[in-house]
N, CA, C and O atoms as a GROMACS GRO file, in nm:
protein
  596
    1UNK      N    1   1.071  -0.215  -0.294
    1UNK     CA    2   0.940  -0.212  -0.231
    1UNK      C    3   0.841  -0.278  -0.324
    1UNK      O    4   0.853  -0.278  -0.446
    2UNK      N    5   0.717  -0.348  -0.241
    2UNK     CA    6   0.643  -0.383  -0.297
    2UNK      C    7   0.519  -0.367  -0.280
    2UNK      O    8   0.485  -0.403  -0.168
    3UNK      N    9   0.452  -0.336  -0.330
    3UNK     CA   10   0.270  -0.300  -0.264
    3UNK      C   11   0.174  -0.355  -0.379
    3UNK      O   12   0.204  -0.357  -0.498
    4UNK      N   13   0.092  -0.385  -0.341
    4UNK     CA   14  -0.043  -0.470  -0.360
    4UNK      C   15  -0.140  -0.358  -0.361
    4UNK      O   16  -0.181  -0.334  -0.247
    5UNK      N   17  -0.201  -0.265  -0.470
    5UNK     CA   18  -0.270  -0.159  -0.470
    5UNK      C   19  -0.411  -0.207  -0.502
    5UNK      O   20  -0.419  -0.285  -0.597
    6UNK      N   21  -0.504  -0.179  -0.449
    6UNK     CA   22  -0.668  -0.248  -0.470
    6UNK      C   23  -0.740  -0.149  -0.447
    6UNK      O   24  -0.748  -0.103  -0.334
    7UNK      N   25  -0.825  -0.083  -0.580
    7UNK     CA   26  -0.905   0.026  -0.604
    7UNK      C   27  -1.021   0.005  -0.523
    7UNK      O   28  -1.099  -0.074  -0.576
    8UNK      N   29  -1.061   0.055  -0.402
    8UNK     CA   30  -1.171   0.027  -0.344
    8UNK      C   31  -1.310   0.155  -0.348
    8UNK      O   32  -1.299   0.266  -0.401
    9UNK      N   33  -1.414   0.111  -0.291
    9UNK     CA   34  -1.525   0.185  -0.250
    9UNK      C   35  -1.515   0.229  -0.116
    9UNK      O   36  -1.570   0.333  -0.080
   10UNK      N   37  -1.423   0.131  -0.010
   10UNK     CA   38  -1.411   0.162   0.131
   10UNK      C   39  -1.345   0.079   0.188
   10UNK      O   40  -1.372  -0.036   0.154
   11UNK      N   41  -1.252   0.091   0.277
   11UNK     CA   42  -1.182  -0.015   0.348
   11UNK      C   43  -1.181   0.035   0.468
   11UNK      O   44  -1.223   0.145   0.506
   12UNK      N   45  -1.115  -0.079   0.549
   12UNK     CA   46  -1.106  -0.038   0.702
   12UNK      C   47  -1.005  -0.156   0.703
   12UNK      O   48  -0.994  -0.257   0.634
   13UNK      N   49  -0.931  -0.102   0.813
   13UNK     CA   50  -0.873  -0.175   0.924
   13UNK      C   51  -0.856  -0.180   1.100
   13UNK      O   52  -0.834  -0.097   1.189
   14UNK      N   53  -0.872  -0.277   1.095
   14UNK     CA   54  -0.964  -0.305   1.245
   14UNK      C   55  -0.798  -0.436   1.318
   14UNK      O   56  -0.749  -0.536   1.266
   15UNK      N   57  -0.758  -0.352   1.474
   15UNK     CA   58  -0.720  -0.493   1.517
   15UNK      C   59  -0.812  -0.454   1.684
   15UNK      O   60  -0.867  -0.354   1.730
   16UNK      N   61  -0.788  -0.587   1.726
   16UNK     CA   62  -0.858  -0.630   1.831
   16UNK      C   63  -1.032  -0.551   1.866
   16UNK      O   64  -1.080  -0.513   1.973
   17UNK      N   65  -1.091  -0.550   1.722
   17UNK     CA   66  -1.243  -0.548   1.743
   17UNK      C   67  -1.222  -0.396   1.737
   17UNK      O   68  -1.325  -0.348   1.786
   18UNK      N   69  -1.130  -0.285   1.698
   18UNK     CA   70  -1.085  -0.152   1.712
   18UNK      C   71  -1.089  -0.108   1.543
   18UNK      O   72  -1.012  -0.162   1.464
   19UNK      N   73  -1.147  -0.048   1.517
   19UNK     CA   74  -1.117   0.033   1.429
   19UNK      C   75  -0.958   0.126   1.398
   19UNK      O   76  -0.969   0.247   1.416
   20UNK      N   77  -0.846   0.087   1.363
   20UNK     CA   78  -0.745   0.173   1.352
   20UNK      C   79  -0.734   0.272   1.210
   20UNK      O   80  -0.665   0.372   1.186
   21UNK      N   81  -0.816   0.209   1.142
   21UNK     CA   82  -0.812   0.285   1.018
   21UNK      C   83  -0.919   0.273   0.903
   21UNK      O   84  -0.971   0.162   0.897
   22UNK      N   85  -0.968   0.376   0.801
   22UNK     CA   86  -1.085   0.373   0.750
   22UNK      C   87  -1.094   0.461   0.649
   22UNK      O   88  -1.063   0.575   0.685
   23UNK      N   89  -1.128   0.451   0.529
   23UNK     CA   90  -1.125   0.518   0.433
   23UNK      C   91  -1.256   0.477   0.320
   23UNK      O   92  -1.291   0.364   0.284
   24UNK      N   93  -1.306   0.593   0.284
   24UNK     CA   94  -1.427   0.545   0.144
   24UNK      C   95  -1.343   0.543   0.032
   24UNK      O   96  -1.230   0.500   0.055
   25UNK      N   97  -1.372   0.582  -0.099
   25UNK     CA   98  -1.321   0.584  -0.202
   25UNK      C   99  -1.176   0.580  -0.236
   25UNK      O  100  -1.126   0.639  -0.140
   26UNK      N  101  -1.107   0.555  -0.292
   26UNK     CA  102  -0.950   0.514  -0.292
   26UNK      C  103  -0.870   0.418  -0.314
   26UNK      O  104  -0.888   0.358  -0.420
   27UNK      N  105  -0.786   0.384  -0.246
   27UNK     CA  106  -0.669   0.278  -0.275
   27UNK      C  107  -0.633   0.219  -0.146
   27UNK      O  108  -0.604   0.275  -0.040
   28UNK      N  109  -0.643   0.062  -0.184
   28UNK     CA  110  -0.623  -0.028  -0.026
   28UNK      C  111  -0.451  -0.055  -0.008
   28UNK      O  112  -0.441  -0.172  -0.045
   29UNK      N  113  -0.339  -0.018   0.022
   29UNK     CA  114  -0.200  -0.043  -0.031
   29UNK      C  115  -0.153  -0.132   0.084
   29UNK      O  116  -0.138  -0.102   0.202
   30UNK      N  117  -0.130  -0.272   0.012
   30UNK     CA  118  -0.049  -0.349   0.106
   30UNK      C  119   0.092  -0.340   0.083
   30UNK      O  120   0.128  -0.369  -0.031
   31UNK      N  121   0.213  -0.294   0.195
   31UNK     CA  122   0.282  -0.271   0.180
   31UNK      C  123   0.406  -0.341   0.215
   31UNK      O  124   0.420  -0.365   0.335
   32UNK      N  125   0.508  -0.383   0.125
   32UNK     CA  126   0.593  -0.494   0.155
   32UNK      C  127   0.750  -0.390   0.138
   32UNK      O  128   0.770  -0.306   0.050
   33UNK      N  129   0.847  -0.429   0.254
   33UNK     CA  130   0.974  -0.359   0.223
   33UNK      C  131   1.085  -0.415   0.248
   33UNK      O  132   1.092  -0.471   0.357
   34UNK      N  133   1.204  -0.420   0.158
   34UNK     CA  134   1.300  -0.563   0.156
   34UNK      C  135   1.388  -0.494   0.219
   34UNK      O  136   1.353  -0.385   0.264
   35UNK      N  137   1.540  -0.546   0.240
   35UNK     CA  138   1.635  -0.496   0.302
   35UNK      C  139   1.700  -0.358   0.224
   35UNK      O  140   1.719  -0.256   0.289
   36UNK      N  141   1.729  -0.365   0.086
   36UNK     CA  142   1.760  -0.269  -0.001
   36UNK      C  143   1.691  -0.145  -0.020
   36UNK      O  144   1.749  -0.044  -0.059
   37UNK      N  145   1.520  -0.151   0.015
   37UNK     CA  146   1.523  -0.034   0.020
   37UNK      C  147   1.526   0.101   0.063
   37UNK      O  148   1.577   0.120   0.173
   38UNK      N  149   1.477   0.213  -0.009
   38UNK     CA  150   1.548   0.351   0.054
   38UNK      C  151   1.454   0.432  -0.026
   38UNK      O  152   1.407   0.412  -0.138
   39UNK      N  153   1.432   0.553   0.078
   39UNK     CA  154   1.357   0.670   0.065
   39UNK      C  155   1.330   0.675  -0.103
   39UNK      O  156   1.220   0.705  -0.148
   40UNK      N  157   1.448   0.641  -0.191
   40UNK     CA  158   1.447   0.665  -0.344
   40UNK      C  159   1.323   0.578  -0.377
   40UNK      O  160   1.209   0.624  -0.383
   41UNK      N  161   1.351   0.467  -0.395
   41UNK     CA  162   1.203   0.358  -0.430
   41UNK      C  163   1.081   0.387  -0.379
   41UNK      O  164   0.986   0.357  -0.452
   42UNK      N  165   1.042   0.464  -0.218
   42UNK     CA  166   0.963   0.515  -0.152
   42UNK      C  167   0.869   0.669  -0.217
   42UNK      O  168   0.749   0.695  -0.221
   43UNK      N  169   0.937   0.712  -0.240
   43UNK     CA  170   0.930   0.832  -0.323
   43UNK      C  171   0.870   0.821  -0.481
   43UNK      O  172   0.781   0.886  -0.536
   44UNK      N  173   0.963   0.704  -0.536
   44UNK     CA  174   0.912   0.682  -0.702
   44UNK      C  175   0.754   0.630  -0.679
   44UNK      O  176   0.661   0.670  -0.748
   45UNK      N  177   0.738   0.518  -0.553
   45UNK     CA  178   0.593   0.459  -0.560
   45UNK      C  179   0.512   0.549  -0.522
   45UNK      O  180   0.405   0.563  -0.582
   46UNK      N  181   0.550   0.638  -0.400
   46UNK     CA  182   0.419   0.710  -0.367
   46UNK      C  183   0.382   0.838  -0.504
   46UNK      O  184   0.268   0.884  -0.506
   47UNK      N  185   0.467   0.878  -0.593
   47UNK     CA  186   0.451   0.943  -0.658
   47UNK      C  187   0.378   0.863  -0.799
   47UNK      O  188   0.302   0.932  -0.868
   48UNK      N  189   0.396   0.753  -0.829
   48UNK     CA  190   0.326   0.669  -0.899
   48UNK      C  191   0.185   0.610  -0.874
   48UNK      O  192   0.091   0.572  -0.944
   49UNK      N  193   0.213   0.619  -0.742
   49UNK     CA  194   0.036   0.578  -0.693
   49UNK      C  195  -0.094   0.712  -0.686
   49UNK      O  196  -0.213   0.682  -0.699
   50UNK      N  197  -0.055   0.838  -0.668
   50UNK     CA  198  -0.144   0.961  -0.653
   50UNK      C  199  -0.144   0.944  -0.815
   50UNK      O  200  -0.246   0.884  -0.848
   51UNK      N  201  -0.097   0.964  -0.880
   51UNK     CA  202  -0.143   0.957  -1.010
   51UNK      C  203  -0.140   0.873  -1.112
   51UNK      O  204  -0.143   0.906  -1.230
   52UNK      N  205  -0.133   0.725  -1.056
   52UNK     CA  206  -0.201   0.618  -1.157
   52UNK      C  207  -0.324   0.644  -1.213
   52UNK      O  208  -0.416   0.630  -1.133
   53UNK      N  209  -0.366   0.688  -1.361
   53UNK     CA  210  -0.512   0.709  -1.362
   53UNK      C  211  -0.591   0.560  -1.412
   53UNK      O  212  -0.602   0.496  -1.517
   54UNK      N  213  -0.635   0.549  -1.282
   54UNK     CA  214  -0.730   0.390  -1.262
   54UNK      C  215  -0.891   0.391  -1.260
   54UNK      O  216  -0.964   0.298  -1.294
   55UNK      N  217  -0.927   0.509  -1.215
   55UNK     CA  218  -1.058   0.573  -1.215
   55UNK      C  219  -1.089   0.636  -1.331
   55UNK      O  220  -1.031   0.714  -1.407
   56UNK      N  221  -1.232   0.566  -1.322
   56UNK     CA  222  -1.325   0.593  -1.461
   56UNK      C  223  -1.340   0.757  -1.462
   56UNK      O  224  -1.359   0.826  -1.362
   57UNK      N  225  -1.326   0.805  -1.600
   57UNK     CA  226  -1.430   0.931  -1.634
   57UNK      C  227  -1.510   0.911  -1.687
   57UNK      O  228  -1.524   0.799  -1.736
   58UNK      N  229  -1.600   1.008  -1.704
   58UNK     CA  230  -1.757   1.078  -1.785
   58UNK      C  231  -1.776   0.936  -1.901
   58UNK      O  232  -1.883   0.897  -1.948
   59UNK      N  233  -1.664   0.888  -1.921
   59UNK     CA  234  -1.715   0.814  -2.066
   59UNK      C  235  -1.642   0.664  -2.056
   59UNK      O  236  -1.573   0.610  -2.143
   60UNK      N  237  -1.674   0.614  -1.930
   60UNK     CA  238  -1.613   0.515  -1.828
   60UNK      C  239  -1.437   0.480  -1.893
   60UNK      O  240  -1.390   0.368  -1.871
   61UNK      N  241  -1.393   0.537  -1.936
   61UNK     CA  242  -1.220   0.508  -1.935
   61UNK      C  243  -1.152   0.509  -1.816
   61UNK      O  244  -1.183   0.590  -1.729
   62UNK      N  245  -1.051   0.419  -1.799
   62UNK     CA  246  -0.957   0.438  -1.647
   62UNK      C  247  -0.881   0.574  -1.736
   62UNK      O  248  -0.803   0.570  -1.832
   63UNK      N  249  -0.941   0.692  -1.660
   63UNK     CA  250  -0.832   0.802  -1.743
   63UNK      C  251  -0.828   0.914  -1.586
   63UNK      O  252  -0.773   1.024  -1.590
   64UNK      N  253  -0.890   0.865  -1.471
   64UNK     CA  254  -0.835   0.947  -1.334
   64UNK      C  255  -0.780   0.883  -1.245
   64UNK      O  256  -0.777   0.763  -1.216
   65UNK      N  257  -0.714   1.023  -1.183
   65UNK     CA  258  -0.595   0.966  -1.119
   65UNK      C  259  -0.689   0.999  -0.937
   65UNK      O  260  -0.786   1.074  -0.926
   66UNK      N  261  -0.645   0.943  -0.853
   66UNK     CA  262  -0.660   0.953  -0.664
   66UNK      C  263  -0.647   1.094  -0.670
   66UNK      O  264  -0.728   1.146  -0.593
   67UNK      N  265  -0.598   1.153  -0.714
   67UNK     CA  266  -0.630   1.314  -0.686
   67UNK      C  267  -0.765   1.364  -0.720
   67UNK      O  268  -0.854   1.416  -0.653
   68UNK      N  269  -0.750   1.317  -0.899
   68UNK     CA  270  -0.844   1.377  -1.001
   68UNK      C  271  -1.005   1.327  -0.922
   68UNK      O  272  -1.110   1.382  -0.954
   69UNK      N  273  -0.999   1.209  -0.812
   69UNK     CA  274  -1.123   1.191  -0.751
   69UNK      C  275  -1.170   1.223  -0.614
   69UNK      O  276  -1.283   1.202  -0.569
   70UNK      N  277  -1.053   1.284  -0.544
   70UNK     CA  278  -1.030   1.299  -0.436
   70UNK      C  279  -1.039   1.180  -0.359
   70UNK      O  280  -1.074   1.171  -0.241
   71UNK      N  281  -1.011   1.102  -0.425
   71UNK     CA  282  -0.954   0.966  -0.305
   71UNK      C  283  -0.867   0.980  -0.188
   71UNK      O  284  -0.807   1.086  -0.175
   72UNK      N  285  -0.847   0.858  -0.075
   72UNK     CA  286  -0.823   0.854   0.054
   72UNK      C  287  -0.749   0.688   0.034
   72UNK      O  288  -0.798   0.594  -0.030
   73UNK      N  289  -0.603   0.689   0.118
   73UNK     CA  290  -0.548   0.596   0.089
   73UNK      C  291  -0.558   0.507   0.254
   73UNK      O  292  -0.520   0.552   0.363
   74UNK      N  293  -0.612   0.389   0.229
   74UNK     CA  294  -0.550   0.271   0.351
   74UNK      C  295  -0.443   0.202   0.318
   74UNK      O  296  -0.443   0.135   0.215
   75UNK      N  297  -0.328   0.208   0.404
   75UNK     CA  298  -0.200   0.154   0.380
   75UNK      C  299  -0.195   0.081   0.534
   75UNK      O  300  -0.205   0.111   0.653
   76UNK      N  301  -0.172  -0.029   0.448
   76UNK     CA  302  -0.088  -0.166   0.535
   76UNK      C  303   0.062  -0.208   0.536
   76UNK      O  304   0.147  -0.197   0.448
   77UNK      N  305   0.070  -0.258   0.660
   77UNK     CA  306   0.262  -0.309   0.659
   77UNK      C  307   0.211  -0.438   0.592
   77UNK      O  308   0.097  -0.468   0.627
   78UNK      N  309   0.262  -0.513   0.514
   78UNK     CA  310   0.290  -0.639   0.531
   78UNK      C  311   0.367  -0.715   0.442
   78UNK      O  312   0.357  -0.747   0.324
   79UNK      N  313   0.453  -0.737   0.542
   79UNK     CA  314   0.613  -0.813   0.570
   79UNK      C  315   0.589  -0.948   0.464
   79UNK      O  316   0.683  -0.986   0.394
   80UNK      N  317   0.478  -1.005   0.459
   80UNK     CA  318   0.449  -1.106   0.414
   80UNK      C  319   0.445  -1.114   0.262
   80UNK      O  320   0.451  -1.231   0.223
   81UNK      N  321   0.437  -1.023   0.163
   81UNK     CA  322   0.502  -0.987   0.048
   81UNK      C  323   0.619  -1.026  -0.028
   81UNK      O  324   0.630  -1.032  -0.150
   82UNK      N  325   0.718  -1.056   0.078
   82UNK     CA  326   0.844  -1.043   0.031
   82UNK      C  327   0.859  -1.224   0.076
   82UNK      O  328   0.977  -1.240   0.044
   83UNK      N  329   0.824  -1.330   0.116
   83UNK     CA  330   0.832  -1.428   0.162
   83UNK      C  331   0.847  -1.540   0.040
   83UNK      O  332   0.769  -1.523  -0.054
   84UNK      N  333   0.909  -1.616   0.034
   84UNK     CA  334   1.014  -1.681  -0.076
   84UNK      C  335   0.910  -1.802  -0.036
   84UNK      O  336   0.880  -1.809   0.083
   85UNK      N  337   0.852  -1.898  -0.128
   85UNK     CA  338   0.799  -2.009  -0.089
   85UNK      C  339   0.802  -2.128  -0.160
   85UNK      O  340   0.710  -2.210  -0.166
   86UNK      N  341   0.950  -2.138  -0.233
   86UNK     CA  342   0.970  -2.172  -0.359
   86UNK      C  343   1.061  -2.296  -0.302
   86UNK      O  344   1.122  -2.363  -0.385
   87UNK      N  345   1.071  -2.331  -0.145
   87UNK     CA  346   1.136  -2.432  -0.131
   87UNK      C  347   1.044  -2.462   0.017
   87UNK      O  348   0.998  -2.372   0.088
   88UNK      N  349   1.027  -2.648   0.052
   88UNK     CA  350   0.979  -2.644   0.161
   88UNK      C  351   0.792  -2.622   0.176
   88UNK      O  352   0.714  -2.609   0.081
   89UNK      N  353   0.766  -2.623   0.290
   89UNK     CA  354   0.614  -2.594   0.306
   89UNK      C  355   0.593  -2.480   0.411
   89UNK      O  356   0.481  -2.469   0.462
   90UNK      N  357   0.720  -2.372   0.454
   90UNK     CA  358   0.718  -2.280   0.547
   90UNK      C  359   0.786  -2.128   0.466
   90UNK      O  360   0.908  -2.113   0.459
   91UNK      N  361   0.719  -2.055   0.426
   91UNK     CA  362   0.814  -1.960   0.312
   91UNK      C  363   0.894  -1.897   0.465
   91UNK      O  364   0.879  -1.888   0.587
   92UNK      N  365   0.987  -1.864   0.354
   92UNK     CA  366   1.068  -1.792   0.428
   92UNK      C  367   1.044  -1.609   0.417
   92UNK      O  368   0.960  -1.560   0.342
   93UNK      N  369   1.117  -1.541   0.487
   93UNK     CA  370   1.120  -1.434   0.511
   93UNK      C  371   1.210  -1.369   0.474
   93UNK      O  372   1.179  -1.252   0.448
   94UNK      N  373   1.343  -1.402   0.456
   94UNK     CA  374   1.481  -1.365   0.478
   94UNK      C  375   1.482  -1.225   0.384
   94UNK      O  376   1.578  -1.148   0.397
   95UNK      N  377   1.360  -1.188   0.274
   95UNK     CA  378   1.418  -1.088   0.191
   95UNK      C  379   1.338  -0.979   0.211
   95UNK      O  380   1.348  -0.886   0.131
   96UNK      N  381   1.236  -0.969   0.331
   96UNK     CA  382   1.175  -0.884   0.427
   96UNK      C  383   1.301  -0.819   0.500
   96UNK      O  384   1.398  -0.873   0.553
   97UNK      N  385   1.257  -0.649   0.480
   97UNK     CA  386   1.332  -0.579   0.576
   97UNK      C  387   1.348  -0.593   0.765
   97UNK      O  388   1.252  -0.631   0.832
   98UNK      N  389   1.456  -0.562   0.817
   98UNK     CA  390   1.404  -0.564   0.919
   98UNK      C  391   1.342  -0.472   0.965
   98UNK      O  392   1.344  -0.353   0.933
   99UNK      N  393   1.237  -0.567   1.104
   99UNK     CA  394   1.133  -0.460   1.129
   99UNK      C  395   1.171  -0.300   1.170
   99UNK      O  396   1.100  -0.206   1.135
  100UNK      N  397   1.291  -0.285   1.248
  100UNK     CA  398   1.305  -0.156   1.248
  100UNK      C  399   1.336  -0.032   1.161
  100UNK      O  400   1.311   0.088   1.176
  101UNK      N  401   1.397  -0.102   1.068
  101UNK     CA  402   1.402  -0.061   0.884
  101UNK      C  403   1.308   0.018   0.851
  101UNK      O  404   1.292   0.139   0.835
  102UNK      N  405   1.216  -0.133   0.841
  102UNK     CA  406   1.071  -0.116   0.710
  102UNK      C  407   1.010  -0.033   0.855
  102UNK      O  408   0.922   0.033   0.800
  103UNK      N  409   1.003  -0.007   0.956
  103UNK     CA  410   0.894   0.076   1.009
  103UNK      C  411   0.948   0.208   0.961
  103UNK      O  412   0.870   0.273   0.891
  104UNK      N  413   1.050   0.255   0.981
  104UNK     CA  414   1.135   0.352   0.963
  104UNK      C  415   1.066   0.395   0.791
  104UNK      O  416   0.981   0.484   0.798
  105UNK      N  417   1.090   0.348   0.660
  105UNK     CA  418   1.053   0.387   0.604
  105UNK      C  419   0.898   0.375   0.529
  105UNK      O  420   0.848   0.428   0.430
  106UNK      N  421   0.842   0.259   0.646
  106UNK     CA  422   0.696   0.230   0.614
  106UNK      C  423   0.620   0.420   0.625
  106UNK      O  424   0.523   0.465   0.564
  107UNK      N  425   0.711   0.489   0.724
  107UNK     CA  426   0.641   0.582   0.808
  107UNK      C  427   0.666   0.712   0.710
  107UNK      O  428   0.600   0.815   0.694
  108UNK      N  429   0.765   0.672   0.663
  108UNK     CA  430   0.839   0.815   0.536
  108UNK      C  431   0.723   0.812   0.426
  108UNK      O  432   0.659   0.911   0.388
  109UNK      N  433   0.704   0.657   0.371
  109UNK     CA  434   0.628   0.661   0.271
  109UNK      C  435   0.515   0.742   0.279
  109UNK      O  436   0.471   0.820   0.194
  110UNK      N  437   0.469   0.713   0.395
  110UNK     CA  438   0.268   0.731   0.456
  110UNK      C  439   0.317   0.889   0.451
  110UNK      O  440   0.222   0.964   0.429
  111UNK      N  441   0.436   0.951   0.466
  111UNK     CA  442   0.424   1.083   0.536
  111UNK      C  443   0.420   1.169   0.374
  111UNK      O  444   0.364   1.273   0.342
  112UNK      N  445   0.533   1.046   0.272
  112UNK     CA  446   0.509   1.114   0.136
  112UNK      C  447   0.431   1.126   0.028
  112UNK      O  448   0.438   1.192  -0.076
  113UNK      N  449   0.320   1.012   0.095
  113UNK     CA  450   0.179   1.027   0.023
  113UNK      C  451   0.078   1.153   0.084
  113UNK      O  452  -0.022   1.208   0.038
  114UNK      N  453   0.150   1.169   0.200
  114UNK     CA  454   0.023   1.294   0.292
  114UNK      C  455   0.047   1.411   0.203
  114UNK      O  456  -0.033   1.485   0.145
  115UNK      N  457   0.243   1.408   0.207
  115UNK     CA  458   0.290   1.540   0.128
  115UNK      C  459   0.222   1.609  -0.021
  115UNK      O  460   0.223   1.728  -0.053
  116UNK      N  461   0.155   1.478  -0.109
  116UNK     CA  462   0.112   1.461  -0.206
  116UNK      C  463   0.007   1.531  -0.212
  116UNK      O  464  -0.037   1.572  -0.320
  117UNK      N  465  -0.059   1.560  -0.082
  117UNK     CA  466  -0.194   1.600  -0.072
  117UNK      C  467  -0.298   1.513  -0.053
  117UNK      O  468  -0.416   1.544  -0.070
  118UNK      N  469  -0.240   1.360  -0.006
  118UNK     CA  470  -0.370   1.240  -0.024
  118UNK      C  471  -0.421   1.236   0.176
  118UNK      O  472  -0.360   1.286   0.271
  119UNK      N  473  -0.536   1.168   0.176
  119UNK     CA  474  -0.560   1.188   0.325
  119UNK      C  475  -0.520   1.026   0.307
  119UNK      O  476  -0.558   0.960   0.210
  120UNK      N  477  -0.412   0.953   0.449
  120UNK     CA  478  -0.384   0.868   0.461
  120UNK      C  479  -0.395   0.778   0.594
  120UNK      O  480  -0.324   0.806   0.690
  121UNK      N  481  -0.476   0.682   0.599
  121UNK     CA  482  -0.502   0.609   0.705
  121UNK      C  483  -0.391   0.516   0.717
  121UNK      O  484  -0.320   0.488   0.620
  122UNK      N  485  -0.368   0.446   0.883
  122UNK     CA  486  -0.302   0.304   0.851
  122UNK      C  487  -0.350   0.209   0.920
  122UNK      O  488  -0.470   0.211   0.945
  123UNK      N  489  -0.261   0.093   0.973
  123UNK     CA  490  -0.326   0.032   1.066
  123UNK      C  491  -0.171   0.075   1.162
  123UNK      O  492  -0.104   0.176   1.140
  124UNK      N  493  -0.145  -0.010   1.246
  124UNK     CA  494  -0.048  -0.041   1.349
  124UNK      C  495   0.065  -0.149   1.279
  124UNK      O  496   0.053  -0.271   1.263
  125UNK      N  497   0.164  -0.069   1.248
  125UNK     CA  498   0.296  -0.182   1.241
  125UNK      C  499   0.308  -0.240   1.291
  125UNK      O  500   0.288  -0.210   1.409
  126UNK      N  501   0.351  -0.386   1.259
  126UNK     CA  502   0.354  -0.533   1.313
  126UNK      C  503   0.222  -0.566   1.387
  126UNK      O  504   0.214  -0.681   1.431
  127UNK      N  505   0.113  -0.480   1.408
  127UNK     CA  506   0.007  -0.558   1.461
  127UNK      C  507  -0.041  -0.677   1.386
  127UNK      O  508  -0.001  -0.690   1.270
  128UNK      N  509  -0.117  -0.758   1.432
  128UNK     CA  510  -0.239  -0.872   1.350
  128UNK      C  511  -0.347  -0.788   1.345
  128UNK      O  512  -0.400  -0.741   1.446
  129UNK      N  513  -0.390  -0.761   1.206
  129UNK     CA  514  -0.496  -0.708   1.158
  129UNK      C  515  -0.542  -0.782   1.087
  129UNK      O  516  -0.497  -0.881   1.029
  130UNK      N  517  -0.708  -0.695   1.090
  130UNK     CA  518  -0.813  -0.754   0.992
  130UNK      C  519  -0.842  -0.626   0.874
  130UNK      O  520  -0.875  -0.513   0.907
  131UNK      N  521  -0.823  -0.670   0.740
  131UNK     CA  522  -0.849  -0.578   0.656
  131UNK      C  523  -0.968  -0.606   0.574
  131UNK      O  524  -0.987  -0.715   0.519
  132UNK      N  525  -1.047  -0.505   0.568
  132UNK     CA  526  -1.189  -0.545   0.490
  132UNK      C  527  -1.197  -0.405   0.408
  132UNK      O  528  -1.171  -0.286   0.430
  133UNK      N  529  -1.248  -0.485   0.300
  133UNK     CA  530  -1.278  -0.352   0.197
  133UNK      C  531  -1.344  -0.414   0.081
  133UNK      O  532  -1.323  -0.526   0.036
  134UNK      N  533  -1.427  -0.324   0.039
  134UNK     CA  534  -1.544  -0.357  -0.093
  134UNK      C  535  -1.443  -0.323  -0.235
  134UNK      O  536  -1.447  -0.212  -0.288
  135UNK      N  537  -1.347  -0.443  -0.290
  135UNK     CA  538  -1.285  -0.380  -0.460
  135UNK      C  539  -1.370  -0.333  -0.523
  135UNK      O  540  -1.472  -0.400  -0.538
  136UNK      N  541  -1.364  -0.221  -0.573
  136UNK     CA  542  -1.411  -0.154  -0.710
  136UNK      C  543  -1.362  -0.173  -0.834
  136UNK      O  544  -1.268  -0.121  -0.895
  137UNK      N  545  -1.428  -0.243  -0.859
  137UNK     CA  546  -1.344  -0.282  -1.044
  137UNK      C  547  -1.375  -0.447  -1.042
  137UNK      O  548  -1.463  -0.467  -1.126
  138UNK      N  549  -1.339  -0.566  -0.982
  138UNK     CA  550  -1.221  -0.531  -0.912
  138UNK      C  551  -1.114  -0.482  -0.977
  138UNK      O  552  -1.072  -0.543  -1.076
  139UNK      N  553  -1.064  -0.388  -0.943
  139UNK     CA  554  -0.892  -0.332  -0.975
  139UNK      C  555  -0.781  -0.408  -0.905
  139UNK      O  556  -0.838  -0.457  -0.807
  140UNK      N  557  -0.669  -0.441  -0.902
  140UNK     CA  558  -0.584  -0.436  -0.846
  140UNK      C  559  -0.458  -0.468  -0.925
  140UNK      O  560  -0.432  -0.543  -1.020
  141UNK      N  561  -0.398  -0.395  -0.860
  141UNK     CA  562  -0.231  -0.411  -0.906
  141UNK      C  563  -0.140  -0.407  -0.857
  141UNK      O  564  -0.122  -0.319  -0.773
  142UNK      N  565  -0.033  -0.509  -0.890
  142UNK     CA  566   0.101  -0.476  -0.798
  142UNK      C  567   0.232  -0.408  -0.817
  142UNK      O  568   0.269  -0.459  -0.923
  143UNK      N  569   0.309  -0.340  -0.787
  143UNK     CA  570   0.390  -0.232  -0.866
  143UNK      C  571   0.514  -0.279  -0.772
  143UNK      O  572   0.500  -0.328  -0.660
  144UNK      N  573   0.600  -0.263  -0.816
  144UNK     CA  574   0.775  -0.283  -0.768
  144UNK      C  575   0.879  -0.187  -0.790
  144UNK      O  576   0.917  -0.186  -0.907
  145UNK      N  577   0.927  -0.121  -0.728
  145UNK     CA  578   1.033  -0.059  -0.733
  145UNK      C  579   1.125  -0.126  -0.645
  145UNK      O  580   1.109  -0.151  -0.526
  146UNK      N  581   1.278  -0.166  -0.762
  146UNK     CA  582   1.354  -0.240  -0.723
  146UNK      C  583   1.462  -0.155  -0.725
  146UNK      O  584   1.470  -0.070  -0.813
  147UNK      N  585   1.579  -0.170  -0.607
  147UNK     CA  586   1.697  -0.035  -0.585
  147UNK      C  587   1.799  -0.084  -0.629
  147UNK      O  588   1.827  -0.201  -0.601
  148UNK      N  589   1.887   0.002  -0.715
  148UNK     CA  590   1.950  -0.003  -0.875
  148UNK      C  591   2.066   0.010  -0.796
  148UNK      O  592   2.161  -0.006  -0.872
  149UNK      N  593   2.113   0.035  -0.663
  149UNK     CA  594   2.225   0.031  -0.631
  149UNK      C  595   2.248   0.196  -0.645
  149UNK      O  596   2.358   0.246  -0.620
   0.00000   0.00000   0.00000
């Protein structure tokens, strides 16, 4: 798995002029899932993301964690992560899960960040969305958990 984590002030996601999802303070997670993975990699990230401490304390250090601020997570599918573009002028896809897969554990993840205690928005799998959000910091980072077999 792969996700694209971006410390925000507020995000939303919006398809067809709709609001599907919306969050203030928190983490924007774009979410990418290859054929290999499994609940295990799902589990290590969402447990790595509630307590990355990325948020400032009292004496501006990144020393809190999405709990320690009561942050709210927007999580996105996107397939487009995993797209190889290293040959040609059309990347390919081939190391994107399939969609019935990655929805399958797109949905475990979101359910094991709720478990965490985080409030979790999304948008619509496989929809075309618009994602907007104000970075804070800017922050962002991208984290990988790769499955060891």
């Amino acid at each position: 798995m792969k996700i694209v984590l971006q410390r925000c002030k507020q995000g939303k996601v919006m398809i067809d002029g709709e609001t599907a999802g919306r969050i203030g303070k928190g983490f924007v997670l774009l979410v990418g899932i290859t054929h290999e993975d499994t609940e295990k990699e799902a589990e290590w990230l969402a447990d790595k993301i509630v307590n990355l401490r990325i948020f400032e304390d009292e004496a501006g250090k990144m020393n809190r964690s999405l709990k320690d601020v009561a942050g709210a997570i927007l999580s996105v599918s996107q397939f487009t992560l995993y797209a190889d573009c290293s040959k040609g002028r059309r990347p390919s896809f081939v190391e994107a899960a399939r969609p019935d897969w990655a929805r399958e554990l797109y949905d475990q993840f979101n359910e094991m960040l709720r478990n965490k205690g985080i409030h979790v928005e999304t948008g619509i799998f496989g929809a075309m969305m618009e994602v907007d959000l104000i970075n804070d910091g800017p922050v962002t980072l991208i984290l990988e958990k790769k499955h060891n077999g």
